[in-house]
Structure formats: C-alpha cells, structure tokens
C-alpha angles and dihedrals in degrees: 000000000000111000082235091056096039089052085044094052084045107061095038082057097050090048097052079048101057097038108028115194122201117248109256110252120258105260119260086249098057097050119098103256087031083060095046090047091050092049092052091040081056092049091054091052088052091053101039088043095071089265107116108155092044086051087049093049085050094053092044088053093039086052093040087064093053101257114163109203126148093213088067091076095051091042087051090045097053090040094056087045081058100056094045097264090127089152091046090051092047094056091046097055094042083057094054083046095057082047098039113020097171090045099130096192090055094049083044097050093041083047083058095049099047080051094052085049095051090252096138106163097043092047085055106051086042086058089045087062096041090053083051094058093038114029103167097048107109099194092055081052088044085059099047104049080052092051085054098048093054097038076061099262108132100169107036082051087050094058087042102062098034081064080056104052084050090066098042117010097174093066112112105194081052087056101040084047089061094045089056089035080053094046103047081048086061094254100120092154089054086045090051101053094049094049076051088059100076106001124082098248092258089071096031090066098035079058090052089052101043078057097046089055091042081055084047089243091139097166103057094038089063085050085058101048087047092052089050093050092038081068097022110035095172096051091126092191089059083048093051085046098046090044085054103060100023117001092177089077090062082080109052088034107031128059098264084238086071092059101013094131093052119075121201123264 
C-alpha cells in the first residue's frame, strides 16, 4: 500500500474511532418477510391492474417457495374472476370463509362476484356482512351502495354511499357512484352538483345524462347531451350518446364533420 493510501486508511480509521455512527438499518423492504410482503403487494396490484394471469403465475411461484399469506387466497380469487373463472373464484373464497368467517375482504370479493353474475340480492347481503366486519372501509361501502343502486334500491344506495364519502371523500368512483345512486332517487340537481364536484362540466353533465337514460328518462337525457354539445361541440362520449337515443339531432346541434358519414332518418 502507497504511504498516501495507507495515511489516508489511517486517519479515516482514527476519526470513526473517535466518533462511531450506527449502521443504518436494512430497510423494511430488503429484509426477508419485507421482501415476501412487497412480492404479494405486487401480486395485488397485478391482479387489481387489469393483469390476472401474471398475478396467478406470482402467486403460484410465492406459494412454490413456501410462503404462508392469507392475502394469497383473496389475490388468487380476484385474479380468477379476471380471467372469467367466476365458479373457480366462488369456491375459493367459500374455502377462506370456512377458514376465515369474519374475513371482510373475502365477503366483500364474493359480494363482487355475485354482483358480476346478476345475483343482486345475494351480492348485497354478502357486502352487508363484509361492512359489518369492516366499517370503516369505504370501498366495501362503495360496493355496496353500488350493489343497491343496481338491485333497484336507490335510497338505500343513496345513505350508503354518503357513509362512504364520509370515509374518503377524495375517491372519485365514490363520488361519480352517488351522482348515479342521486339520479336513479329522482334528485338530478343534487346528482349534478356532486359529479361537479370533481368533473369539468362537459363530463359532469354527460354523467347526469347517461343517468337520466339508465332511469329511462330518454327525453331529458337527450336535453342533457344537447346542452353538453351546445358548449362543447367535440365531447365525443355526449355524441355517442346522443347518437344512441336520436341521431337525427347531431346534425342541427353538432359541426356536420362530427357526423358527416350519418344521414337523418
């Protein structure tokens, strides 16, 4: 070693002497059970991101190295719903509620799946159970004010998602659900000003007509969607809906370039 090395060497090793410093702890990530959380948190992203069979080949490898997590059950079940395997899914999650019966995430997947299959009543009284378990979960409540507004239950749906928007006000599909919950109750001026809340007006009133033609109110749907191209003459979702209900108005509201190819009946 070079004397300049070596004196180099030596007075680094006099200061640390003289002022010793703890080593930094390993972060939480790098340490055998942080990795194994982060690796199962990635495979619920997968699965929630629109990515089920790469979420399904994580959990088969997670599970090959002998990794026990309870969370792998629910991450296997919502990616099988993904892929179609909606029986597959059921079982599973019937198996983790034996197991588990006061499992929230499990009553509130299976609520999700009776809703995919048009099991409404069943979905809501599953999700019931799962807000029992978890009450201060604003997505279970989120899906199960939904699972009311479509079982036909407006008001109850209404209440339900208010509760919601109590937990977690800065969650969007909570807000645009009440919109819809308000406009199906017959309180479209209500449902207007909380799709306002968090929509530029063009889609806040699109959302108010798409309502208006879910409640069959064709009529003043169509007003809606005029009044959003009157302002907004390029919002391409108010012309499909438009389109969808009278075409024939595309051409007295809309630039003919928007609907050049389409003649009126």
């Amino acid at each position: 070693m070079s004397p300049l090395l070596l004196g180099m060497v030596l007075s680094l090793g006099t200061a640390c002497a003289g002022h010793r410093q703890a080593i930094p702890p390993e972060p939480a990530w790098e340490l055998a059970g942080g990795k194994e959380r982060a690796r199962v948190d990635m495979a619920d992203a997968l699965a929630k991101g629109g990515s089920p069979e790469a979420a399904l080949a994580m959990v088969s490898q997670i599970r090959g190295e002998g990794v026990k997590d309870s969370r792998l059950d629910l991450i296997q079940a919502r990616a099988l719903r993904g892929i179609g395997l909606t029986d597959d899914a059921e079982s599973l999650l019937r198996d983790v509620l034996k197991k588990h019966p006061r499992q929230a995430g499990a009553w509130d997947q299976l609520g999700i799946l009776c809703m995919d299959t048009k099991r409404l009543e069943e979905a809501q009284t599953l999700l019931a159970r799962a807000h029992q378990l978890s009450p201060t979960d604003a997505l279970i409540l989120n899906n199960l004010g939904f699972a009311q507004l479509t079982g036909g239950h407006p008001e109850d749906a209404v209440q339900t998602l208010h509760a919601a928007l109590r937990l977690d006000g800065a969650d969007r599909q909570i807000r645009n659900n009440l919109g819809f919950a308000l406009v199906a109750a017959g309180q479209d001026d209500e449902a207007l000003r909380v799709f306002r809340a968090g929509l530029p007006e063009a889609d806040a009133r699109y959302n108010l007509a798409l309502g208006l033609e879910l409640r069959g109110d064709d009529q003043a749907a169509i007003d809606q969607y005029a009044k959003v191209l009157a302002r907004f003459p390029s919002h391409q979702p108010s012309i499909d809906g438009l389109r969808r209900l009278r075409p024939g108005e595309l051409h007295r509201l809309a630039p003919p370039t928007l609907d050049s190819d389409q003649e009126a009946p």
